[in-house]
C-alpha positions in Angstrom: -197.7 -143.7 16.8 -198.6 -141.7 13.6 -200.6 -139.6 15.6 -197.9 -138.5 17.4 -199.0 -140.3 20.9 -195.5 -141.5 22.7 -196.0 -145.1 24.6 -193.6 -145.8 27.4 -193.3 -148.4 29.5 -191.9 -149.3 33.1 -190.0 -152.0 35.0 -191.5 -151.7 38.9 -194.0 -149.5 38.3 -195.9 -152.1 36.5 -197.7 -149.4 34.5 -197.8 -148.0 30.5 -198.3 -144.5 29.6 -200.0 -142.7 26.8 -198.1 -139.3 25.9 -200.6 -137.5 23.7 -199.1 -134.6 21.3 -202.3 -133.5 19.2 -200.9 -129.8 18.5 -197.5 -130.8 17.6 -195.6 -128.4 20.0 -193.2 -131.5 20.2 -194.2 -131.4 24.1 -196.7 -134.0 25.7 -200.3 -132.6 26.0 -200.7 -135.2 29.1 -200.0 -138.4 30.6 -202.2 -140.7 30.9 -201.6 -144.0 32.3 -203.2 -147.0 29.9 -202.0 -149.7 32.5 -200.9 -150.0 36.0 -200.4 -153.9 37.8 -198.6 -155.7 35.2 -195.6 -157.7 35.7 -192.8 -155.6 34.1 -194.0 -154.2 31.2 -190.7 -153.0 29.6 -191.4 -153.0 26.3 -194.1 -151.8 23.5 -194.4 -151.5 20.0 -197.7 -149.9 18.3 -198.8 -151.9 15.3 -201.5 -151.7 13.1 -203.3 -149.3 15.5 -202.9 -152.0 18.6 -200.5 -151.3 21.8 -198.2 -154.7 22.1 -196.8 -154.8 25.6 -194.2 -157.2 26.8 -194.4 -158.5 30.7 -191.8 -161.1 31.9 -193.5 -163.9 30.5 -196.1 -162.3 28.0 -197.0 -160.4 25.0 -200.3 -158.7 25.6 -202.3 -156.3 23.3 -204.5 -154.0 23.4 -206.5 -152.9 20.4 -207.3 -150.2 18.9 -205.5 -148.0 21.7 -205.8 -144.7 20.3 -209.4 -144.3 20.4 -209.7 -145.5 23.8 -206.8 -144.3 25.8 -209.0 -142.6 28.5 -210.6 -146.0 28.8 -208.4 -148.8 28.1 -209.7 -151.9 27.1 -208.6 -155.1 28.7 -205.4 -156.7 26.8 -205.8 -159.6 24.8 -202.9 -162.2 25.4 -200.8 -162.7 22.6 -198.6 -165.3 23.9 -197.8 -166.4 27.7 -195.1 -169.1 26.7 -191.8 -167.2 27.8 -190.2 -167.8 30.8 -191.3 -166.6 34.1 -187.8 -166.5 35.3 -187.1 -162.5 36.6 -183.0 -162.4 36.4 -182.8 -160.5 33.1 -186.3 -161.1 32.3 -187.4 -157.6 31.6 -187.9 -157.4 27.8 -187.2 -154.4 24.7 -189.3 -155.4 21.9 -189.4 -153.7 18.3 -191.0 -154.8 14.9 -188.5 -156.0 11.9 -188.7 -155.3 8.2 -190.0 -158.4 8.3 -193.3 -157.7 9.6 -192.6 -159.9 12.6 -191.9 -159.0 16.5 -188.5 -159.3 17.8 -188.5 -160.7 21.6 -185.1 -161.0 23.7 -185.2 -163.5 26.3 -181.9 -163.2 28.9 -180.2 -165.3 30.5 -181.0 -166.4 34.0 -178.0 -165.7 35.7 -175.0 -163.7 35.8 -173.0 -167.1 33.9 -174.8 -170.6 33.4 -176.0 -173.2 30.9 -179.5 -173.5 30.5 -181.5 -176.8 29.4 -183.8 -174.3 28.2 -183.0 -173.4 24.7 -185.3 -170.1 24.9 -183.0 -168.2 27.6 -180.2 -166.5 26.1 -181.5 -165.7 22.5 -183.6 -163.1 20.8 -186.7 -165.0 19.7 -189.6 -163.8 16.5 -192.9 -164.4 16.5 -195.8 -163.5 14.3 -198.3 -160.6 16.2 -200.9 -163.4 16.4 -198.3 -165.1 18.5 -197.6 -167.7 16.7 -194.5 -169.5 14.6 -191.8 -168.6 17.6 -188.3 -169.4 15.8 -185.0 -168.3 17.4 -182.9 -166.1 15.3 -179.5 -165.5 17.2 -177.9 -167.3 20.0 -175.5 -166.8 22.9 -177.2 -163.1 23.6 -176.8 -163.3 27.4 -178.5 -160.0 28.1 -179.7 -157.1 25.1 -182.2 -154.4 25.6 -181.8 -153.0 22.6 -181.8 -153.4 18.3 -182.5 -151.8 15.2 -181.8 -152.7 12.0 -179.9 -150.9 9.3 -181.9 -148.9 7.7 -180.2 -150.0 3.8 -179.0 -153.6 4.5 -181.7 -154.4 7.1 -179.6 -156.6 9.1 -180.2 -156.7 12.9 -177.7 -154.2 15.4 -177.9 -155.3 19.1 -176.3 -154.6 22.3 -175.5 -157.2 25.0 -174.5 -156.6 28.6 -171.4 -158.9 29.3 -171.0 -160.9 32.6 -170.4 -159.6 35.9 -166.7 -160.6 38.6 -164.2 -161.1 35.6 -162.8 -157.8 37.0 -163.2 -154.0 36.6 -162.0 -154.0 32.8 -163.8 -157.4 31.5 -165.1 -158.5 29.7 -166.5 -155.7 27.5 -170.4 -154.9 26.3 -171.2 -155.8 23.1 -172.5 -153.8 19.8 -173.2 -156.9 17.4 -175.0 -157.5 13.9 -176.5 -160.6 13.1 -175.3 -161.8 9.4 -176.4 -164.8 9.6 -179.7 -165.9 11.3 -178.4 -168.8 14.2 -175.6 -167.9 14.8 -173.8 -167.9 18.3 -172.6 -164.9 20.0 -170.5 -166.7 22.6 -172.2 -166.7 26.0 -171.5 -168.3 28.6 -168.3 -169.8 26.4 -166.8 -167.2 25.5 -167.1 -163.2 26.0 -166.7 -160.5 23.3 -165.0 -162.4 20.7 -162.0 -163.4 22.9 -162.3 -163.8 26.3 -162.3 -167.3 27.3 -165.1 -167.7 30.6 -163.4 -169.3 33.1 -165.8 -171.7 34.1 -167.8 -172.6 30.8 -164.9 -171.5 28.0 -164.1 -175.1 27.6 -167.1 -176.3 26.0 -166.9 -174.8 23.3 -163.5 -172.3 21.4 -163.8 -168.9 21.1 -163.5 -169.5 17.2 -167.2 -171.1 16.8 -168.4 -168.2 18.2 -169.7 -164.7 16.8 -167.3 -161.7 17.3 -168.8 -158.4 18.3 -168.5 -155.6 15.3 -167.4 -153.1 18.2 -167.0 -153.6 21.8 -167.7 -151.6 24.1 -167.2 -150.4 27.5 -166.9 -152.6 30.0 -169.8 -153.0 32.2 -171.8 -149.7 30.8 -174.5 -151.4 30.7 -175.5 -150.5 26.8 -179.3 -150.8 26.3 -181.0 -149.0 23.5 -179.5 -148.7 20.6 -181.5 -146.7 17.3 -179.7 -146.1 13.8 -180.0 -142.5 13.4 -182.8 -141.5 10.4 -183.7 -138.1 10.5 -182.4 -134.8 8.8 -182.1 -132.8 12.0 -178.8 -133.3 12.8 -176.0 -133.0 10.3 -175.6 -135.8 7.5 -172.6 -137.5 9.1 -175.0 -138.7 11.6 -177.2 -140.6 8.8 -177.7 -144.5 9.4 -174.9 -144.2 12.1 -176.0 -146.0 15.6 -176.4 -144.1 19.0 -176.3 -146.7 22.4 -177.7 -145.5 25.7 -175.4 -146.7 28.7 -177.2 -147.2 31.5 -174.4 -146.4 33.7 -171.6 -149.7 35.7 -173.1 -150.8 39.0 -170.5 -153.2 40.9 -167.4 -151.6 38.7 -164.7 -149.9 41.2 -164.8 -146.7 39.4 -168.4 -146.1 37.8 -168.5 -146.1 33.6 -171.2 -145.4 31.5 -174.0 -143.0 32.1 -173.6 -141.8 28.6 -175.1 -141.8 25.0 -172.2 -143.2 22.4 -172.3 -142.8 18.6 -170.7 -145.4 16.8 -169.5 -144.3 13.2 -169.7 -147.0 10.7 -168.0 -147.4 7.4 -170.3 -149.8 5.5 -170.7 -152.6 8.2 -167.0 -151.8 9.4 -167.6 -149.6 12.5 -164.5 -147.1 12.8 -165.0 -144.8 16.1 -166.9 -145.1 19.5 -167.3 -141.9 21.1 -169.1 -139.6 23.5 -172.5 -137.7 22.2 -173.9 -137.0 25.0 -173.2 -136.8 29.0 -173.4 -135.4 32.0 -175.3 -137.8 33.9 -171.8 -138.6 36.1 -170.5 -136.2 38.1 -167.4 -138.2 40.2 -169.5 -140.2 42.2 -172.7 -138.7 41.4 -175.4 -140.4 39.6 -177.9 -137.8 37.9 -179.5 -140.1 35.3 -179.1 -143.5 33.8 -180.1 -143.4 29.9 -182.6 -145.9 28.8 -184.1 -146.0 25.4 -183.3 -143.9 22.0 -186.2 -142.9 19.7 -185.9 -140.9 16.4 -188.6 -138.7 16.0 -190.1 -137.5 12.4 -188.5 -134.2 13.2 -185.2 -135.6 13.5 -185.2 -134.9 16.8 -184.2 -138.1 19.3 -186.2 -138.7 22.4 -184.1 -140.2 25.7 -185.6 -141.7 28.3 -183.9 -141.8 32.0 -185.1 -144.8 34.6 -182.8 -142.9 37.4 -184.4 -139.2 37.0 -187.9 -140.4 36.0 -187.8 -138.6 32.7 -187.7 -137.9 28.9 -185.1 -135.8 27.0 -185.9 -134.6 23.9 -183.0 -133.6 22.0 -182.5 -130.9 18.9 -180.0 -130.0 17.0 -179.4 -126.4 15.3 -176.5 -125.8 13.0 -173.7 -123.3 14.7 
């Protein structure tokens, strides 16, 4: 918030904390949980002084937050008209330069057509909940977007499918030019690979290449354009993706925060910015989220080590 108070959801906790930072030491002052017993509250967004919390199948709110957070009120519900369906269902939100919230909804299921047109897409709706309109298609799986901070064009990740192999099909870093279009799943997988079971329905070439893929099976989640002045100006309006880390991949991948350079809307590199949460075999943390803070300094958030990294730069 303004304030400075960090909210952070969970996935089987079924809680939200409050991280108050009222003398602005850049360190919590306490945590204090807002929330506890909701059905996978994943994502928040603070709007307008209201908390808006996304469970599997709702958007709830709760108003007013800051002046209440050692007594919560009870959430309002925004909107309960998303699928209950859990595969994938866990949900990042974020507000656009639009004014509007941005709400994902995955697929359910590693591959598969759905007659229901929500799943696969990343949905808008007003914060009163109303006026739902899909914006982008054929997302099978993202957890994470921004949008460019000149051109304010949506950036999201997407997980690819799972069993096409150790080195397929690759994640996806994609920007949405055009508000409809298709990204491909289940038809067709990073701008050229064909699914096996689905791929003739509909050609590769109707489809929405990625603007840089990935690793394959890192499971890329967050993803934040980089605005601060901390870190060196080569880093301005350039994205950083949190990899969650491969979990069925032979040799693991992943477990990493990547910086993609960009040149305009052409990205030209995709490398390592931070590590060290894979030693061999040995998992020490699983990167989550990205958040740039007004200091310039980005906050990381780790599902496998329970924590939150805040990192700093300072010039050599």
């Amino acid at each position: 918030s303004p304030s400075g108070t960090l909210f952070v959801g969970t996935r089987p906790q079924g809680k939200v904390y409050a991280i108050p930072n009222t003398d602005g030491d850049n360190r919590g002052d306490r945590v204090i949980t807002i929330a506890k017993g909701l059905n996978i509250p994943n994502g928040v967004v603070f709007h307008e002084g209201d908390l808006y919390v996304a469970e599997l199948s709702r958007i709830l709110r709760y108003p007013d937050i800051e002046k209440h957070l050692d007594s919560p009120p009870k959430p309002e519900v925004v909107t309960h008209n998303y699928p209950k369906d859990p595969h994938h269902g866990w949900k990042f939100i974020a507000k656009g330069p639009d004014g509007k919230l941005y709400v994902p909804v995955g697929a359910p299921c590693n591959v598969c057509e759905s007659k229901n047109p929500l799943f696969a897409t990343i949905t808008r709706i007003g914060f009163d909940g109303k006026n739902r309109e899909i914006v982008a298609h054929g997302v099978r799986n993202t957890v994470g977007f921004d949008w460019h901070p000149t051109t304010k064009e949506l950036w999201f990740t997407d997980n690819g499918r799972d069993w096409l192999g150790d080195d397929a099909p690759p994640d996806e870093l994609n920007r949405l030019e055009k508000e409809g279009s298709h990204f491909g799943f289940p038809y067709c997988h990073a701008g050229h690979i064909t699914d096996p079971d689905f791929g003739k329905k509909r050609p590769c070439s109707s489809t929405v290449p990625p603007a840089q893929r990935l690793g394959p099976h890192v499971a890329a989640l967050g993803m934040r354009f980089y605005t601060g002045n901390m870190f060196p100006k080569a880093y301005q309006n350039q994205i950083l993706i949190a990899e969650h880390g491969s979990w069925n991949r032979s040799e693991r991948i992943g477990y990493r925060v990547m910086r993609v350079t960009l040149d305009g809307n052409r990205p030209t590199s995709y490398e390592v910015f931070a590590d060290g949460w894979l030693d061999g075999d040995d998992v020490k943390g699983r990167p989550v989220d990205l958040l740039v803070m007004p200091d310039g300094a980005i906050l990381l958030s780790d599902d496998h080590a329970g924590a939150i990294y805040r990192i700093d730069y300072a010039a050599p």
